[in-house]
N, C-alpha and C positions, 0 to 999 in steps of 0.2 A: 166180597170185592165190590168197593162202590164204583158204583156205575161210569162215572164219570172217568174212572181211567181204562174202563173195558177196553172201549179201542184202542188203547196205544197201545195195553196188551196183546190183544188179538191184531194188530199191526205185528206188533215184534215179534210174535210166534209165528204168522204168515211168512214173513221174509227171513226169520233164523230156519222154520222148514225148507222153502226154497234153497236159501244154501246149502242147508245139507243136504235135501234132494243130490242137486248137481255135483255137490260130492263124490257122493256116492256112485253117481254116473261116471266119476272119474276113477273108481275106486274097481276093487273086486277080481278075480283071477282072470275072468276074460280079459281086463286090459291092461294084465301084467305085460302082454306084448307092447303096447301101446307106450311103455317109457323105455322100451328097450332099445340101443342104437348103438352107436361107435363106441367103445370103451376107449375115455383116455389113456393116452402111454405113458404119463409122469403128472404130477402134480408141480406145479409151477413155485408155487411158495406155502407155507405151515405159520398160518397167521398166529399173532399174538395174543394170550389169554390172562386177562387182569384177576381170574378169578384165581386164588392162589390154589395149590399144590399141597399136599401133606404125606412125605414117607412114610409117616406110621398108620396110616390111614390104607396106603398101599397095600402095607402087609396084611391086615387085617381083612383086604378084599383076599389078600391069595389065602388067608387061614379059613376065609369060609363065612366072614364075620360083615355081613353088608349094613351100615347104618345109611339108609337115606330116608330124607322126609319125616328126620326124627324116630322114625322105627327100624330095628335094627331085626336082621334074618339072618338068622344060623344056616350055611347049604349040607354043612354035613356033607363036604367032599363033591358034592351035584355042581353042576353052571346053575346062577341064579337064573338065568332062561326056563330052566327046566322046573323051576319051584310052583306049588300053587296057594300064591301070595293074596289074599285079598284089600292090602293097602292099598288103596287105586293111587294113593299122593306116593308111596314106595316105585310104584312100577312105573309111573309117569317118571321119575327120575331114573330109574332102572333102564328106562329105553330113550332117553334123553342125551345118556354118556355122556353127563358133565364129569363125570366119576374121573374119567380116563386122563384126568388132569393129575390126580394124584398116583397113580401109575408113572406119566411123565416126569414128575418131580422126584419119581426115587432114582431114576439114571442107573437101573440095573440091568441086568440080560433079564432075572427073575422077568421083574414086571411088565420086561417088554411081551416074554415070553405069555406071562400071562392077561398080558391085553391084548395080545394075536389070537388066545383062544377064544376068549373071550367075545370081542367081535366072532370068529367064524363061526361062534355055538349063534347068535342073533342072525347070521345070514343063510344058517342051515333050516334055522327055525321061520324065518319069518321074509325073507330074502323072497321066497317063490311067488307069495302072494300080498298085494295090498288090500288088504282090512284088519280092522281092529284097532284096538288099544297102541299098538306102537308105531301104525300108520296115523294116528291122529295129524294131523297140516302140522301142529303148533307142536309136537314133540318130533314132526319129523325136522322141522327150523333146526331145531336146539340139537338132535343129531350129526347132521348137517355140518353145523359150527361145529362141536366136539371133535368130528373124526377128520375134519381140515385140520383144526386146531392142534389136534394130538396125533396127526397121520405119523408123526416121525416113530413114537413110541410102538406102533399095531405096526411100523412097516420094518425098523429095524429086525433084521434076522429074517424078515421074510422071504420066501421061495418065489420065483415067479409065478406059479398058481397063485398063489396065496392075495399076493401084490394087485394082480390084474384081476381077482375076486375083487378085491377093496373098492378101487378103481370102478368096476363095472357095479356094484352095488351102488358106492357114492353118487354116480351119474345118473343111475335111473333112480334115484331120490330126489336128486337137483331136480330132474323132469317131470315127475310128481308132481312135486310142490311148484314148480311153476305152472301145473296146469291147473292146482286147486287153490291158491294165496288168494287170487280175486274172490272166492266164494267164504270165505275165513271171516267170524263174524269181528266186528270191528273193536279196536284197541292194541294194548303191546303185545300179542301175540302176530296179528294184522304186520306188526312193523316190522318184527323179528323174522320173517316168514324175508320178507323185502329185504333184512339184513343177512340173510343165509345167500339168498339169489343172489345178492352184490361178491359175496365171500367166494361165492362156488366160481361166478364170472371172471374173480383176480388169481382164485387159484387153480380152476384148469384150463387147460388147452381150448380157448372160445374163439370164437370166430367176433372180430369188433363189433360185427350188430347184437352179436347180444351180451355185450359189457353194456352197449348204450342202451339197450333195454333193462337192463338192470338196472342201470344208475335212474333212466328216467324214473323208472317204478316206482324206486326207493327215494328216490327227491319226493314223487308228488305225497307218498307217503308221511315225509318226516313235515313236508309243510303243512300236512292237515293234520297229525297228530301233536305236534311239536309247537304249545303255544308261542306269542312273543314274549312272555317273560320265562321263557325256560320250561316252563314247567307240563303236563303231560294233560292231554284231555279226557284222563282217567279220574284226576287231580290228585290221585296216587302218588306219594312222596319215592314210596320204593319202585313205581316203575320208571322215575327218571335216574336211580339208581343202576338199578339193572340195563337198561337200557344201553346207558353209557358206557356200562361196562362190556358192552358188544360194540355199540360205534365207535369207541379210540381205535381198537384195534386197528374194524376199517378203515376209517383215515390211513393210521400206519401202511395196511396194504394197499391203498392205492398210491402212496407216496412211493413204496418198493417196488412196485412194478411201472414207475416213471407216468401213472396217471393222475390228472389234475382230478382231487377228488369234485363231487360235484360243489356246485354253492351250497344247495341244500344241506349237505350234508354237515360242511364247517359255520354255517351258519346255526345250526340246533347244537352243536355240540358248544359252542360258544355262548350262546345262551344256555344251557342244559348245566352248565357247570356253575358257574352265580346262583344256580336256582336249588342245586345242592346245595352248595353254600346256608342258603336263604333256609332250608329246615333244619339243616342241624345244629342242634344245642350246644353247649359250653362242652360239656361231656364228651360231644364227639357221634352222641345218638342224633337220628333222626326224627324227627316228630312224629306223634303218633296220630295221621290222620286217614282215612278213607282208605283201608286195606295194611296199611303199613303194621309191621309187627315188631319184631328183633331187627337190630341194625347188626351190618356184617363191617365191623369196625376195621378192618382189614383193609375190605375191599373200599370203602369210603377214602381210605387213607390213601390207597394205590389210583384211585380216580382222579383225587384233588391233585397228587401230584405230578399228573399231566396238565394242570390249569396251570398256565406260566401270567398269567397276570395277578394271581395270587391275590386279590382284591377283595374287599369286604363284601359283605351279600347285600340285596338290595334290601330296603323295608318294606316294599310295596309290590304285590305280586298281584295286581291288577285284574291279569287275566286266567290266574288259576285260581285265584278269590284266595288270596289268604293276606293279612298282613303279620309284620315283625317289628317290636320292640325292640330296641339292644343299647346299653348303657352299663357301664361302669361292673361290667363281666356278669350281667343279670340278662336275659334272653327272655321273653314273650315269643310263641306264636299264635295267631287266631288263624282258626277257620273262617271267611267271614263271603259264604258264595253259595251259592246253591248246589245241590246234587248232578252228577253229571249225567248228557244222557242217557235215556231210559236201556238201551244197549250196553252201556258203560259201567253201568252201576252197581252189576254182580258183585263190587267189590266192596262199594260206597256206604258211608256210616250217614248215622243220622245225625249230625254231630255240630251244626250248625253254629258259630258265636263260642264254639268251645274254643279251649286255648291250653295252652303248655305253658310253665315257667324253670329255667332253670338259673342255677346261678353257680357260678364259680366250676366244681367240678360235681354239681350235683342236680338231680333235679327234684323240684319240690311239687310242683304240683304237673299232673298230668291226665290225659286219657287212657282208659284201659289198653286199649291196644288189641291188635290178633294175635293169636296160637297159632301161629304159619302153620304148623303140621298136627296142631289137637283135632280135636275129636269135632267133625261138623257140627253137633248141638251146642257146641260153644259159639260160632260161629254170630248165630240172630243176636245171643246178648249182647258180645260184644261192639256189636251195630249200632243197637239201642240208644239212645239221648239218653241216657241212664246211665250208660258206662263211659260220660262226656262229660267234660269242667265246665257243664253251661247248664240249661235249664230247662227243667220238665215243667209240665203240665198237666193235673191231673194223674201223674203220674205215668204219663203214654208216651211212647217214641213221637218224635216231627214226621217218621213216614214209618213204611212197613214192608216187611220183606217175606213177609207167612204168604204162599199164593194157593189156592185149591188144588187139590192132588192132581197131576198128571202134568201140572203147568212146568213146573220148576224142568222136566225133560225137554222141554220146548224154548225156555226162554230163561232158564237158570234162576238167577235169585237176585233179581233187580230193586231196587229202591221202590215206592212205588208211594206216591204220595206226598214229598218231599217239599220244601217250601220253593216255592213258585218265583217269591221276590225276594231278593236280599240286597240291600241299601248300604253303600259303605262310604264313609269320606275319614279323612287323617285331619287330626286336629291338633298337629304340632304348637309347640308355641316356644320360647325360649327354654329350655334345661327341660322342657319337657316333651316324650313323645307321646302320641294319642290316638285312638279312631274312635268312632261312633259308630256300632253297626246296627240294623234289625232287620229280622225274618218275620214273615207271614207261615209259617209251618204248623200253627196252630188254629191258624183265622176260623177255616171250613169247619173244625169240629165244636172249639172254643169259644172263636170268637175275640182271640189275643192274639196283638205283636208283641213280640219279644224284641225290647232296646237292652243293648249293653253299650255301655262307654268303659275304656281301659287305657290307664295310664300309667307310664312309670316314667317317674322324677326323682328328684336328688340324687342325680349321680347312680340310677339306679338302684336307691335304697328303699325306696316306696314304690306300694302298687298298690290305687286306689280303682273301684270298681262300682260302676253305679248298673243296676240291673232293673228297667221298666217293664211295665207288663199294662199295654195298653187294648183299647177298644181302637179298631181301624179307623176310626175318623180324629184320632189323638185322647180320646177323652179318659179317662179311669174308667176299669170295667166295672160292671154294673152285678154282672154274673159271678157267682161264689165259685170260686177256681182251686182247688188246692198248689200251691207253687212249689216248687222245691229246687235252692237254686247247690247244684254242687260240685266241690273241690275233690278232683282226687288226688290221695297221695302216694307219692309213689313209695313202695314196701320199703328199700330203704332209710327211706327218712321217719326218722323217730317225733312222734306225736303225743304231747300231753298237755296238761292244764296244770299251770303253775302253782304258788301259793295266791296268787291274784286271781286266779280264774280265768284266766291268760290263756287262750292255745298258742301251743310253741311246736313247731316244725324244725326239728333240726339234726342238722345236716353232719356238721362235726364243731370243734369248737371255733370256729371262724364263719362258719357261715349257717346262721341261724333266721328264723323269720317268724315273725309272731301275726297269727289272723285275730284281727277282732270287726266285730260289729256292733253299733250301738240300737242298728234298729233292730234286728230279732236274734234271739241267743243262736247262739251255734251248737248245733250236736255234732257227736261223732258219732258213726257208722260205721259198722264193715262194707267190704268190697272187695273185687278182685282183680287184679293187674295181669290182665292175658299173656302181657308181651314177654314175662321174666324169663332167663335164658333157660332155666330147667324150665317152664312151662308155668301154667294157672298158677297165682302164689295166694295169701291173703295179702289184704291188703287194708287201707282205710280211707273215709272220705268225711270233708268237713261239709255239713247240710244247713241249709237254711230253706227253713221251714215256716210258708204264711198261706193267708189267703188273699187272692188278689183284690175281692171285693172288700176287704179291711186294708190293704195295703198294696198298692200301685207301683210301688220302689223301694229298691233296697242296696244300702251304700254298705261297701266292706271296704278292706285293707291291707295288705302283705306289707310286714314294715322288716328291714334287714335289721339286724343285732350283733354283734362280732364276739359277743361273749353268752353262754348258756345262761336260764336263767336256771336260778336253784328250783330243784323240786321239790313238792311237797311230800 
């Protein structure tokens, strides 16, 4: 670990101990008393859930048959409570009860039946004491919202015991989690905590100081997490995603219960919506940057259409560092910002100057993306500046996420390294868009900035690309550098070399796109695309391969074609 980022380490480990310290003070069977109080007598309203429903999915919980987090458990007749599971991404959804959504959407007695048991096996089991795994703050948030969200399904047919169980369980969670959300370390879990407290304040019986407490909370929250261009100070594409798909609702209930919601709160979600917009490609996917994996195309669909101004996305995302090309149904986006911070960044790629391109209904070049639910050792490569449409050095990531053994329990798996400066202006000009970026993420070890300029003209039919590779005072480096600058593509689109020697990308026979370069040949390589819906696929990437100290710059090209070209 070089020296020079010790401290912010042993900073961040200091203050994530302290939090959990106070946790845990807040935690444990002695002060299970301690959230215990008036059980409410009703629930006031059963907010709204943009995350969809599925009946067969339902059935398949009452068969025994649980698929979450991509792995699926057999109970064999048992309550999944009862099982000893060790997917920790399974059981974080398992005690989450987003599940209970697709229970709600079968509109049976069956599934009412079996989401009343369901719930009362988790309150028999884990109801007496807070610790563990399904008191975590940030799964109790997400319970929280569930059993608001889907009370109608757990309460239908219920007995009075059963009802004022729910009720008296629900409440000393809300008290909980308000006693331990200030010590929750910071990001969209942070928010989500502040969006449960707003949810619980609309839907039970509260006394007005503490709606206003809640609402305050959850404003100063959305105004520190919630840049001004939309986007999330994770720079995570999928937690403005997510996110939104908890705050429409809100809104919705505060408008039902005749409350002005706060400013804050219409103020990010107004922003938050353009800024969706602003990653998603022609396709419909979201881009693949900084944690983002599979898009839930569903859900994307059901977001946007709560946006009623229905307006194009912005090109210029200023303050979550990205910008966007868009011309003639061809879509660029850059990363073009630095890593976020050193707390934030458990999710963060090293991915600097990478970019996406899609066009029409497909997309052609990309970053690898996450395995939302694979296997953790997947997790560092696809971090990597390697698994990014931009450019290595020496063949090394821009930062590093390996820390000495025992760190990773203290401060998870932070960026750690990461370029310090990143420089961006747009360089429009008539029919054409453009920026100019470059990172220092290599300066401390190398001794190189990495420039890239990106353009797409004619109508979006060209995408010209110039990639520099300087010494920090502007000049050519001096130092024999291996570069390696590269394209990935994504598993669906088919890759070859024509009878010219042509590489040809294509998509179908409408929309095809040919790379060349005249200053170093291009190879192809395998690679892997993390993000595909079944999981890890092959995949391939186009490499341009020099050395900095013979060659300082290197000019390519994506040129559209509307007809295949013959193969050889």
């Amino acid at each position: 670990m070089a020296g020079g980022f010790s401290p912010l380490l042993w900073d961040l480990a200091a203050r994530q101990a302290w939090k959990r310290l106070r946790r845990r003070l807040r935690a444990g069977p002695a002060w299970r008393w301690r959230y215990s109080g008036r059980t409410p007598e009703r629930l006031l309203i059963a907010p709204p859930d943009l995350r969809l429903g599925d009946p067969e999915i339902a059935k398949e919980i009452y068969h025994g048959r649980i698929l979450l987090a991509g792995y699926l458990v057999e109970t064999g007749g048992q309550s999944p409570f009862h099982m000893a599971v060790r997917n920790q991404a399974w059981l974080e959804e398992l005690h989450g009860f987003r599940w209970l959504r697709h229970l709600h959407a079968a509109h049976t007695e069956l599934a009412s039946a079996n989401a009343r048991a369901l719930v009362a096996d988790w309150i028999a089991l884990y109801g007496r004491r807070i610790a563990g795994l399904p008191w975590q703050p940030a799964i109790t948030a997400r319970r929280i919202i569930a059993w608001l969200q889907h009370s109608a399904v757990v309460l239908q047919g219920a007995d009075l015991v059963g009802y004022r169980r729910y009720l008296k369980l629900l409440a000393i969670q809300v008290r909980y989690l308000r006693a331990v959300a200030g010590e929750m370390p910071d990001g969209e879990e942070k928010l989500r905590a502040r969006i449960a407290l707003a949810f619980a304040a609309l839907s039970l019986p509260t006394s007005s100081a503490t709606l206003r407490t809640a609402t305050r909370s959850l404003s100063a929250e959305l105004e520190r997490q919630i840049l001004p261009d939309g986007g999330h100070i994770s720079r995570n594409p999928r937690a403005v995603m997510e996110l939104l798909t908890d705050l429409l609702p809100l809104r919705h209930s505060y408008a039902s219960q005749a409350e002005p919601p706060p400013e804050a709160l219409v103020s990010a979600v107004e922003r938050m919506l353009p800024a969706l917009r602003f990653f998603r490609h022609q396709d419909g996917s979201l881009a693949r940057f900084n944690g983002m994996g599979i898009t839930i195309h569903d859900r994307v669909a059901v977001i946007l259409r709560q946006d009623d101004t229905g307006g194009a996305p912005l090109s210029h995302a200023p303050h979550s560092g990205y910008e966007r090309l868009s011309m003639g149904g061809t879509t660029i986006i850059a990363d073009t910002a630095p890593p976020p911070p050193l707390e934030l960044s458990n999710m963060a790629h090293a991915g600097c100057l990478s970019f996406e391109l899609s066009s029409g209904r497909h997309q052609f070049v990309v970053n690898c993306g996450v395995d939302s639910f694979g296997a953790e050792a997947f997790r560092p490569l696809a971090r990597a500046t390697a698994a990014h449409s931009t450019a290595t050095v020496n063949d090394t990531s821009q930062a590093r996420f390996a820390l000495p053994a025992g760190w990773g329990e203290w401060v998870g798996t932070p960026l750690v390294g990461g370029p310090r400066k990143v420089e961006c202006r747009r360089v429009d000009s008539a029919g054409v868009q453009a920026f100019v970026a470059r990172h220092d993420g290599y300066v401390s070890r190398f001794g190189i900035v990495h420039e890239r300029e990106l353009a797409l003209m004619q109508e979006g039919t060209i995408v010209r690309g110039l990639d520099r590779f300087l010494a920090p005072g502007g000049a050519p480096p001096e130092r024999s550098v291996a570069i390696a600058v590269r394209f990935h593509i994504h598993p669906d689109i088919e890759l070859y070399r024509d009878e010219h020697g042509l590489l040809i990308l294509a998509g179908d026979a409408t929309d095809t796109w040919v790379f060349s370069c005249s200053d170093v040949e291009p190879v192809v390589e395998e690679s892997i695309f993390f993000a595909a819906i079944a999981g890890p696929c092959r995949s391939r990437q186009i490499v341009l391969h020099f050395n900095a100290a013979e060659r300082h710059e290197v000019r390519w090209q994506l040129a559209r074609t509307h007809s295949i070209l013959t193969r050889s």
